[in-house]
C-alpha positions as a Markdown table, in Angstrom:
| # | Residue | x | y | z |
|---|---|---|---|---|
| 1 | Unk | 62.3 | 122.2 | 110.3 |
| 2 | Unk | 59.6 | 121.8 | 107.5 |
| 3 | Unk | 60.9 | 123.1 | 104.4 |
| 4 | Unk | 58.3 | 124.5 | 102.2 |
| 5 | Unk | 57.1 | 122.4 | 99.5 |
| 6 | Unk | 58.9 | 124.4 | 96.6 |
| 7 | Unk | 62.1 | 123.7 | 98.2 |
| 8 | Unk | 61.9 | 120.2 | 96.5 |
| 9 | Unk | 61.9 | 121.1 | 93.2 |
| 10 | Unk | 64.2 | 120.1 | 90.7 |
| 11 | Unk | 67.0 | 121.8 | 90.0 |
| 12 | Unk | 66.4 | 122.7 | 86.6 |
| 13 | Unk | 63.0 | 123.7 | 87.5 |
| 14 | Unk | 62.5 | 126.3 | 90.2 |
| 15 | Unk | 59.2 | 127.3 | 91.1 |
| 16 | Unk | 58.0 | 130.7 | 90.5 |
| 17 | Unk | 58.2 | 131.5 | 94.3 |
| 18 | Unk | 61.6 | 130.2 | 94.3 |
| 19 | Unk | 62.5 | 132.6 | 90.8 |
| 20 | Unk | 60.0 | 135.4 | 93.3 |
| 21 | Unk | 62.9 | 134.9 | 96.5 |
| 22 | Unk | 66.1 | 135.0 | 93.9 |
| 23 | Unk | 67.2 | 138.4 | 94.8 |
| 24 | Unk | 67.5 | 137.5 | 98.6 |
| 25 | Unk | 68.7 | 134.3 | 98.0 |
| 26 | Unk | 71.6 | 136.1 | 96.3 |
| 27 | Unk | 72.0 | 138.2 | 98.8 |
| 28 | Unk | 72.1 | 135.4 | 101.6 |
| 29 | Unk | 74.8 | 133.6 | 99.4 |
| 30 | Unk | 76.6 | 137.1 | 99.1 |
| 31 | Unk | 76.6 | 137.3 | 103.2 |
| 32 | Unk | 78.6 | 133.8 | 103.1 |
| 33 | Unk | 80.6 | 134.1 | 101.2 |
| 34 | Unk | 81.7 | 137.1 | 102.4 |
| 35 | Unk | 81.8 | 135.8 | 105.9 |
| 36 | Unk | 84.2 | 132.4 | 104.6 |
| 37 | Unk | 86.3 | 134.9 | 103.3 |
| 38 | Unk | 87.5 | 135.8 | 106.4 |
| 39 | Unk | 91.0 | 134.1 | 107.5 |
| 40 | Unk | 90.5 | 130.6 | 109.6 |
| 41 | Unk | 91.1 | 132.1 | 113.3 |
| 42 | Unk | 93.0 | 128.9 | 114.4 |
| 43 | Unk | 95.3 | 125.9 | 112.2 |
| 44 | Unk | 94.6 | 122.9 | 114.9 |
| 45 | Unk | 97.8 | 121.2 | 115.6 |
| 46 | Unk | 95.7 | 117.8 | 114.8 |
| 47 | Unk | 94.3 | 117.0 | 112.1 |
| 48 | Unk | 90.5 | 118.0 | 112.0 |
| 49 | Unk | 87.8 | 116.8 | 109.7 |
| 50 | Unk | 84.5 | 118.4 | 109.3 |
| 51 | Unk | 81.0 | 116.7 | 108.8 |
| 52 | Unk | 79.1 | 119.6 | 107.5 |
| 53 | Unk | 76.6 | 120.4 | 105.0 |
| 54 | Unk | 74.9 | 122.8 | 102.1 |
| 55 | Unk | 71.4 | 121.8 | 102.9 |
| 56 | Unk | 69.6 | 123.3 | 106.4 |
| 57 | Unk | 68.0 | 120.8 | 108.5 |
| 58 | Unk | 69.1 | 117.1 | 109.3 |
| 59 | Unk | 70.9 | 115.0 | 106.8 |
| 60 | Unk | 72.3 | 112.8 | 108.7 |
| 61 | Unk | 75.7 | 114.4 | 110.2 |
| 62 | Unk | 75.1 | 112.6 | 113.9 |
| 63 | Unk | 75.0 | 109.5 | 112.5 |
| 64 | Unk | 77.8 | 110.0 | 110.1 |
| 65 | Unk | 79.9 | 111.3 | 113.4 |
| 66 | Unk | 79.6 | 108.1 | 114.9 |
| 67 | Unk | 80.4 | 106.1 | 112.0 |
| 68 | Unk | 83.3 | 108.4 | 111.8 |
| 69 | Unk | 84.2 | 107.9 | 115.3 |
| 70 | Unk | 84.4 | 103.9 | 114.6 |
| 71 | Unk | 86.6 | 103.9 | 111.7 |
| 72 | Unk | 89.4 | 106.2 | 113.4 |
| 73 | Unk | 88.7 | 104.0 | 116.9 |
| 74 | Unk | 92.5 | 103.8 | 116.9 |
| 75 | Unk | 92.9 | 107.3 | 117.4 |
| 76 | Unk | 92.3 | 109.6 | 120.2 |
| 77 | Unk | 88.8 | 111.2 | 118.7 |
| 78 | Unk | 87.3 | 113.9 | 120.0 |
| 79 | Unk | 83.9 | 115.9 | 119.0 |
| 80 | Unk | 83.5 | 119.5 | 118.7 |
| 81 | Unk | 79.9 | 120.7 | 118.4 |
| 82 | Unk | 78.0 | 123.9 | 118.6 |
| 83 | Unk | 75.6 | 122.4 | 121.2 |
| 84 | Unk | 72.4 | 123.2 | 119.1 |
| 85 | Unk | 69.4 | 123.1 | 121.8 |
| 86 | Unk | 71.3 | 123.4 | 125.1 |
| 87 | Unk | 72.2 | 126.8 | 128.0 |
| 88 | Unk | 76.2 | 126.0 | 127.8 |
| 89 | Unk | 78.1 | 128.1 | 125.8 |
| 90 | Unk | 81.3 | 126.3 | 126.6 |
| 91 | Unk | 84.1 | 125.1 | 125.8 |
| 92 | Unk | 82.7 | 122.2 | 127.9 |
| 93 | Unk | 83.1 | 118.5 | 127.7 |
| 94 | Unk | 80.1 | 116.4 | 127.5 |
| 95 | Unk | 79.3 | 114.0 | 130.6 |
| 96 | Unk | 76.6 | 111.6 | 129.4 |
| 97 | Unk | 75.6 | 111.3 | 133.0 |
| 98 | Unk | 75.3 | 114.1 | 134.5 |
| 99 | Unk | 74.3 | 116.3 | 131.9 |
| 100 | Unk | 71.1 | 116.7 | 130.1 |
| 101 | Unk | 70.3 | 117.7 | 126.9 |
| 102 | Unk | 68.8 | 120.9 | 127.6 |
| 103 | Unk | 72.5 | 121.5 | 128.7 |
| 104 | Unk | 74.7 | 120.4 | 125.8 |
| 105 | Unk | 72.0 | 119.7 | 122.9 |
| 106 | Unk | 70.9 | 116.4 | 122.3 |
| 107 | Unk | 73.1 | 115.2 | 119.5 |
| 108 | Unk | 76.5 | 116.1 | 121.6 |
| 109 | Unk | 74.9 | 114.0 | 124.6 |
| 110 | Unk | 73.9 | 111.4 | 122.2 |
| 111 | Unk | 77.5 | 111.4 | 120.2 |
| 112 | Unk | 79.2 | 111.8 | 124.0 |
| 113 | Unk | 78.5 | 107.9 | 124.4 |
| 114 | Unk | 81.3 | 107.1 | 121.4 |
| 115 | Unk | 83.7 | 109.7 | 122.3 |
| 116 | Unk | 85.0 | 112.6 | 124.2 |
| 117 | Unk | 82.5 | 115.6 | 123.1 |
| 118 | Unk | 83.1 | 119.1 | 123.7 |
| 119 | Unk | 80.1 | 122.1 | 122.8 |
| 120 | Unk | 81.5 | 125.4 | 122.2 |
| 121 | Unk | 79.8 | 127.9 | 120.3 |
| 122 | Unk | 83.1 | 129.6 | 119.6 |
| 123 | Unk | 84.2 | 126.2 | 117.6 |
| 124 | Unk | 87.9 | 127.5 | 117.7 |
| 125 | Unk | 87.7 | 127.8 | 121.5 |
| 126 | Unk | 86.4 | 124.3 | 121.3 |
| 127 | Unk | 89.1 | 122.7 | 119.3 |
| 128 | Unk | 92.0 | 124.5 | 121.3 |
| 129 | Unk | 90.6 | 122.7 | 124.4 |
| 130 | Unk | 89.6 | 119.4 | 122.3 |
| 131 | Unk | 93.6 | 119.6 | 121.7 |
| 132 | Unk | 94.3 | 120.2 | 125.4 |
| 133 | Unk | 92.6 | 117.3 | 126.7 |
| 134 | Unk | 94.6 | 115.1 | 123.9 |
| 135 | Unk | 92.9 | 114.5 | 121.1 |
| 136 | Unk | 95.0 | 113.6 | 118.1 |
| 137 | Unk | 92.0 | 113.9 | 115.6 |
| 138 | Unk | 88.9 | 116.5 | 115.7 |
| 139 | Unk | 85.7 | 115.9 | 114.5 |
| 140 | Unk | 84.0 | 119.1 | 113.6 |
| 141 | Unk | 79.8 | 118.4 | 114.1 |
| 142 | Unk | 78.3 | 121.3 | 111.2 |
| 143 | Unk | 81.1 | 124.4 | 110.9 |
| 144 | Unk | 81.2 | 124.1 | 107.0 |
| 145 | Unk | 80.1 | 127.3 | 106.8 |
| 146 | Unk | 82.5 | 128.7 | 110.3 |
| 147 | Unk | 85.6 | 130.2 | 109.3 |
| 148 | Unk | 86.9 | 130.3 | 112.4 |
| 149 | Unk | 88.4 | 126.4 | 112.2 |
| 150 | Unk | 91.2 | 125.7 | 109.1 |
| 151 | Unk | 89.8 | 122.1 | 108.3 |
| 152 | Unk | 92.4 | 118.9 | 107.3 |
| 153 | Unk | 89.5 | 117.6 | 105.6 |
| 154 | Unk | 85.9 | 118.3 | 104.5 |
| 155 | Unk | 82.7 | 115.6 | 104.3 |
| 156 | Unk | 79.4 | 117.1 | 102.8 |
| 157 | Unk | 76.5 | 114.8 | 103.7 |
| 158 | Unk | 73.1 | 114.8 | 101.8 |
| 159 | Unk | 69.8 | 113.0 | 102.1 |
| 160 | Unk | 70.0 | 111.5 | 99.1 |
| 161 | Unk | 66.1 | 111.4 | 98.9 |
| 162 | Unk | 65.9 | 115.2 | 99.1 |
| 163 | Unk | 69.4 | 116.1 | 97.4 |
| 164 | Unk | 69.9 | 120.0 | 97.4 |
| 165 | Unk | 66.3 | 120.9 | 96.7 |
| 166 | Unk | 66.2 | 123.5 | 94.2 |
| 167 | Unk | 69.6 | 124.5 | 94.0 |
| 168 | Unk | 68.9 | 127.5 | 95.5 |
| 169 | Unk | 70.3 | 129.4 | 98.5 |
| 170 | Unk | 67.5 | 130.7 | 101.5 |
| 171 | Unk | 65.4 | 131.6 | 101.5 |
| 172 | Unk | 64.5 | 130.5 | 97.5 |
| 173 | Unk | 65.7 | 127.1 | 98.6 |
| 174 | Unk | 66.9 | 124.8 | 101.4 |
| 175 | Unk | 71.0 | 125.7 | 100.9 |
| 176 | Unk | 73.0 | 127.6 | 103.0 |
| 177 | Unk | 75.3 | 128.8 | 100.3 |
| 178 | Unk | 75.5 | 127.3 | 96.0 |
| 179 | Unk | 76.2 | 123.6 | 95.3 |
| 180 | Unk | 79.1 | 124.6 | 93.3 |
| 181 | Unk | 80.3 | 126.9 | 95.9 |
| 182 | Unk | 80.5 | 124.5 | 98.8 |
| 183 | Unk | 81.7 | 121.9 | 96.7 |
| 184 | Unk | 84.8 | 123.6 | 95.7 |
| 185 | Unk | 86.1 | 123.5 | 99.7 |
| 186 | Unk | 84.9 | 119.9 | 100.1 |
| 187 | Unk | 86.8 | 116.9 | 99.6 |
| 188 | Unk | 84.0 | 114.2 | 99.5 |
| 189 | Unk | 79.9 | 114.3 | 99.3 |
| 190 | Unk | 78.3 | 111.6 | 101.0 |
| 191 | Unk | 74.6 | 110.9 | 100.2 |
| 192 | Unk | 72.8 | 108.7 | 102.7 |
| 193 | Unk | 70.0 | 106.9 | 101.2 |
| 194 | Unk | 68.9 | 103.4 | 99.6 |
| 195 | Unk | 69.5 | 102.5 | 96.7 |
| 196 | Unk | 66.5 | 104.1 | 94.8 |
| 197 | Unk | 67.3 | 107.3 | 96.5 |
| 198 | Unk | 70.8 | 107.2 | 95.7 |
| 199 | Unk | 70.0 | 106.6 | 91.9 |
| 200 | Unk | 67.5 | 109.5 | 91.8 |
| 201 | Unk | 70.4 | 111.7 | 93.9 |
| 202 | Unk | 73.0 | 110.6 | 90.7 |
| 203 | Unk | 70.4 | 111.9 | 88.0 |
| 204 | Unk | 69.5 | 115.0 | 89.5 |
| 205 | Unk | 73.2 | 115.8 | 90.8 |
| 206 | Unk | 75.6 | 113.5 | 89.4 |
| 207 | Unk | 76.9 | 116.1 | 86.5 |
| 208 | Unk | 77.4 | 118.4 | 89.7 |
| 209 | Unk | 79.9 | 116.6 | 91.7 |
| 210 | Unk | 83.7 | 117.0 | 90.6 |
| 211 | Unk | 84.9 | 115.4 | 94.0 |
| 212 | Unk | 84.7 | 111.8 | 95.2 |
| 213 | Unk | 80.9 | 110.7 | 95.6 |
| 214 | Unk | 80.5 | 108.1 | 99.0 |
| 215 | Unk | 77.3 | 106.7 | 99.6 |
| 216 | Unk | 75.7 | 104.9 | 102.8 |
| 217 | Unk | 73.0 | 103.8 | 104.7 |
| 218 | Unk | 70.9 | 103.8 | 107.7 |
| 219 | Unk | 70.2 | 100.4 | 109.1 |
| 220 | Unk | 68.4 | 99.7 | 112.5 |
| 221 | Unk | 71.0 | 97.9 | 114.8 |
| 222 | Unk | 70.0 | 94.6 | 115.9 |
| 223 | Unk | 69.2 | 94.7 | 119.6 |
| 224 | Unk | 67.3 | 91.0 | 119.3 |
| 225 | Unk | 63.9 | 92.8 | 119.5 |
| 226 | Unk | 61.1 | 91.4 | 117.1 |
| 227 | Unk | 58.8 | 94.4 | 115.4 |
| 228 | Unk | 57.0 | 92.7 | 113.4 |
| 229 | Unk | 53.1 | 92.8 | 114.5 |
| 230 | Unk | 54.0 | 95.0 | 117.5 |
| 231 | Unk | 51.5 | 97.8 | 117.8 |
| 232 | Unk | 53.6 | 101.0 | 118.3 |
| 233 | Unk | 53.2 | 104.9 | 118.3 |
| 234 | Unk | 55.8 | 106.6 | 117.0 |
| 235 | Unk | 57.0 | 109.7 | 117.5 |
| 236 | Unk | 60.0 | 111.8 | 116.1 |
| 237 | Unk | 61.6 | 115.2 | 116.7 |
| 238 | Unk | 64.4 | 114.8 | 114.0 |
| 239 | Unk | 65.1 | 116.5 | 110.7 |
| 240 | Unk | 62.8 | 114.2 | 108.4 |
| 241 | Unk | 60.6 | 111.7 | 110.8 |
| 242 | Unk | 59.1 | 110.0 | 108.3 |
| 243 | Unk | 62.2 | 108.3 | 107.8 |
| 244 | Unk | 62.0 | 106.6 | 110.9 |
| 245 | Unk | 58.5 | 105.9 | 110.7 |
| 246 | Unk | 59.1 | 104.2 | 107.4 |
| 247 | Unk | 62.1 | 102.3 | 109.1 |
| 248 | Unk | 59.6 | 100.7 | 111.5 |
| 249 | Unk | 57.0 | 99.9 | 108.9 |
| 250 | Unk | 60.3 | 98.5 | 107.1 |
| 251 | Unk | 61.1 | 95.9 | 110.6 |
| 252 | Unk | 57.2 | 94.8 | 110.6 |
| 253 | Unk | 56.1 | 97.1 | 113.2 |
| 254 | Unk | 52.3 | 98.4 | 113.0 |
| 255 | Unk | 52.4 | 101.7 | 113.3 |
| 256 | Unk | 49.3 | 103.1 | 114.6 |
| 257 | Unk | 50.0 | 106.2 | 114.6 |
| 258 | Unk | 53.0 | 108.4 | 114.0 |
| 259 | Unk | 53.8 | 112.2 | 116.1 |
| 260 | Unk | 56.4 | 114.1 | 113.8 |
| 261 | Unk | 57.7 | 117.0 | 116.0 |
| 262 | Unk | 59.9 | 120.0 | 115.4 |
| 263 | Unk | 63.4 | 119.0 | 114.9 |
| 264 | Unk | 64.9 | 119.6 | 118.8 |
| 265 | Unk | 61.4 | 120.2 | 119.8 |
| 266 | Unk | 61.7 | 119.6 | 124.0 |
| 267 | Unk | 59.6 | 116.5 | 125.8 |
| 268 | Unk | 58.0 | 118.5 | 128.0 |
| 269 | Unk | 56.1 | 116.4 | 130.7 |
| 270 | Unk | 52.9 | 117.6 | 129.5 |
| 271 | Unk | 53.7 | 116.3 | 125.8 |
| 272 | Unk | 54.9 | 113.0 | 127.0 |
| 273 | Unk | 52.0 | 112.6 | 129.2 |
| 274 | Unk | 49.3 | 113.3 | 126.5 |
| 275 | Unk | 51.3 | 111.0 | 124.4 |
| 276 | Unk | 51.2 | 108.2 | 127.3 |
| 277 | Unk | 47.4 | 108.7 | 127.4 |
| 278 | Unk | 46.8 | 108.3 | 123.6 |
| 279 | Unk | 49.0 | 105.2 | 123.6 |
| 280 | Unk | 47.2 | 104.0 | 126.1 |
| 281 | Unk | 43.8 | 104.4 | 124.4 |
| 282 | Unk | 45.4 | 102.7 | 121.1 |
| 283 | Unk | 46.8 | 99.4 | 123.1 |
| 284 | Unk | 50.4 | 100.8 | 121.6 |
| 285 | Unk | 53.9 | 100.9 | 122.6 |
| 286 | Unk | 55.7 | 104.0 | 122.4 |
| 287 | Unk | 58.7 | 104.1 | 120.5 |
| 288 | Unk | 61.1 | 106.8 | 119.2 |
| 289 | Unk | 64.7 | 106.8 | 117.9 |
| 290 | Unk | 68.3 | 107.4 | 119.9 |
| 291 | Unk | 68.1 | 111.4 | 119.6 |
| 292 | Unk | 64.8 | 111.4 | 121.1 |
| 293 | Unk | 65.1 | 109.2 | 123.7 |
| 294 | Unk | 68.0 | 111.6 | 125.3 |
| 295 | Unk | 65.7 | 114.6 | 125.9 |
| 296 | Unk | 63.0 | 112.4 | 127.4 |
| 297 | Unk | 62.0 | 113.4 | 131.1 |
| 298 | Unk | 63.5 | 111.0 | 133.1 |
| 299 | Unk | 60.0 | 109.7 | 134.4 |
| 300 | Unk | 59.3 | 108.6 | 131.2 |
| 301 | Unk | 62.5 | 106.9 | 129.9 |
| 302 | Unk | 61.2 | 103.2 | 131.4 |
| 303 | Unk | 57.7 | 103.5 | 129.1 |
| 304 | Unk | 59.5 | 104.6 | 126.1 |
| 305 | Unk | 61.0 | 101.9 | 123.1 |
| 306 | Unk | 64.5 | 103.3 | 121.1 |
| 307 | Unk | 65.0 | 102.1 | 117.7 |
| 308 | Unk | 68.5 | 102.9 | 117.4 |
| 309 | Unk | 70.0 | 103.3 | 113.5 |
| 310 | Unk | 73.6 | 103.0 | 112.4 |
| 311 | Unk | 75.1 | 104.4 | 109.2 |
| 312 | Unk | 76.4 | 101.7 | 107.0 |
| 313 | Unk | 79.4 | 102.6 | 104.0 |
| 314 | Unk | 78.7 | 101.2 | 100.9 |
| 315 | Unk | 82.6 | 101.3 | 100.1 |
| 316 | Unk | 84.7 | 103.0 | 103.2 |
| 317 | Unk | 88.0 | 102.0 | 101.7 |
| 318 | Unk | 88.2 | 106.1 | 100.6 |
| 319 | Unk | 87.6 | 107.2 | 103.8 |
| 320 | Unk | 90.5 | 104.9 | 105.4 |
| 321 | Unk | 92.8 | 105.8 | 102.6 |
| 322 | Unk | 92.3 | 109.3 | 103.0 |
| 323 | Unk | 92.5 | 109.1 | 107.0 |
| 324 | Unk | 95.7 | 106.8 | 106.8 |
| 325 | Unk | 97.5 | 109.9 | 105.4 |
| 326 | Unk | 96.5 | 112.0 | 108.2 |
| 327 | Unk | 99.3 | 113.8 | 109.9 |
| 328 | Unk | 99.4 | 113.4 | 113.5 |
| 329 | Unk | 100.7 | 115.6 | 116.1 |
């Protein structure tokens, strides 16, 4: 989604439209809070961590999921999403062959490759059947705000670039409930940025955070392919593209020109084909990134490039400490 420029404000410095929404920003924060009252529906046998967040839009919880699903790769991991973007209601388990993103949602097909994935958009149906199949650990995609799930632990992840806006709740502001609020059912925030983001993140929201502070990275994985001088287009249906964009410019690549898209957005034949033709015209090579590339048609998955990204810890040991006292069925 594009959030609207006052959004990014600081947080000591609303603008006026932002004081102007205040009264239904209080009454969206009202309407979660009253729903998180509710009691947790289900206590999963298995431990079962949640990567959620305050912020609307992407900040980086796929990514996170997979570096997740690496550190516990001595456990029997499974995924429970909503399936944001596909038809299945579920419970269903993921098959990275057979199904298609307009089925599950892109970011379960594309987390489906590192471990068993289930959509459910009852998330307590999906963890009972997550716990079924054998998983000994859950990882709950979003659900911070679901009640319906007792979580073992909590991860908050933030684009460190963009922080948490304004501070304020919808529609005044890009959260879905109050810093403080969220913060106070959370065991760790992790902001994902380099290091000039992550030092503007600390100024703005340092004072804010009473519970451990991780930080991390995105960092293209090496795949032995050279960017630099290649003429590319780029395009990008992902919370904040011009991330990516600025990740090729980062390898070397010259970007010609750069398609953002709605986050989601489908590849409909007639939008890959237009962008075919204007590559074409521009002697450039398209390229897009790994959440993309699983809603492409499949005619057009030979033509397109993938610049695949992994999130790097600056210092994990407090994840693994914090796993290693998991309790496990």
């Amino acid at each position: 989604m594009r959030a609207p420029g006052f959004w990014q404000n600081t947080p000591t410095q609303p603008g006026w439209q932002a004081r102007l929404l205040a009264p239904l920003s209080a009454l969206y924060a009202y309407g979660t809070a009253r729903r998180l009252r509710q009691q947790a529906a289900i206590s999963p046998d298995c431990p079962t961590i949640c990567v959620g967040n305050l912020n609307v839009g992407g900040t980086g919880k796929t990514p996170t999921v997979i570096a997740l699903i690496d550190l516990l790769q001595q456990r029997r991991v499974h995924v429970v999403s909503r399936g944001y973007g596909g038809r299945e209601t579920g419970p269903l388990q993921v098959n990275e062959r057979t199904h298609k993103a307009a089925d599950v949602g892109d970011e379960p097909l594309l987390i489906s490759a590192f471990a068993p994935t289930w959509v459910a958009q009852d998330r307590a149906a999906g963890v009972r059947a997550a716990q079924a199949a054998g998983a000994d650990i859950i990882l709950l995609d979003d659900g911070f705000q679901n009640p319906s799930v007792a979580k073992t632990l909590s991860i908050i992840v933030v684009d460190a670039s963009l922080g948490f806006g304004n501070g304020r709740v919808l529609p005044g502001g890009p959260l879905r409930e109050p810093v403080k609020t969220g913060l106070k059912r959370a065991d760790f925030v992790l902001s994902i940025g380099d290091p000039a983001a992550q030092d503007t993140f600390r100024k703005a929201w340092g004072p804010s955070i009473t519970i451990p502070h991780l930080t991390a990275q995105l960092e293209p994985l090496e795949t032995g392919m050279d960017w630099r001088g290649q003429r590319v287009m780029a395009f990008a249906g992902i919370g904040h593209p011009e991330k990516f964009f600025a990740t090729l410019r980062g390898l070397g690549a010259d970007l010609i020109r750069a398609e953002a898209l709605s986050d989601h957005q489908p590849l409909t034949d007639a939008l890959m084909k237009r962008l075919e033709i204007e590559a074409m015209a521009l002697s450039a090579q398209l390229v897009t990134t790994e959440k993309d590339a699983v809603r492409l048609p499949t005619s057009f998955r030979q033509k397109v490039l993938t610049l695949p990204v992994r999130l790097r810890f600056d210092d994990e040991q407090a994840l693994k400490t914090a796993f290693s006292h998991l309790t496990l069925p």
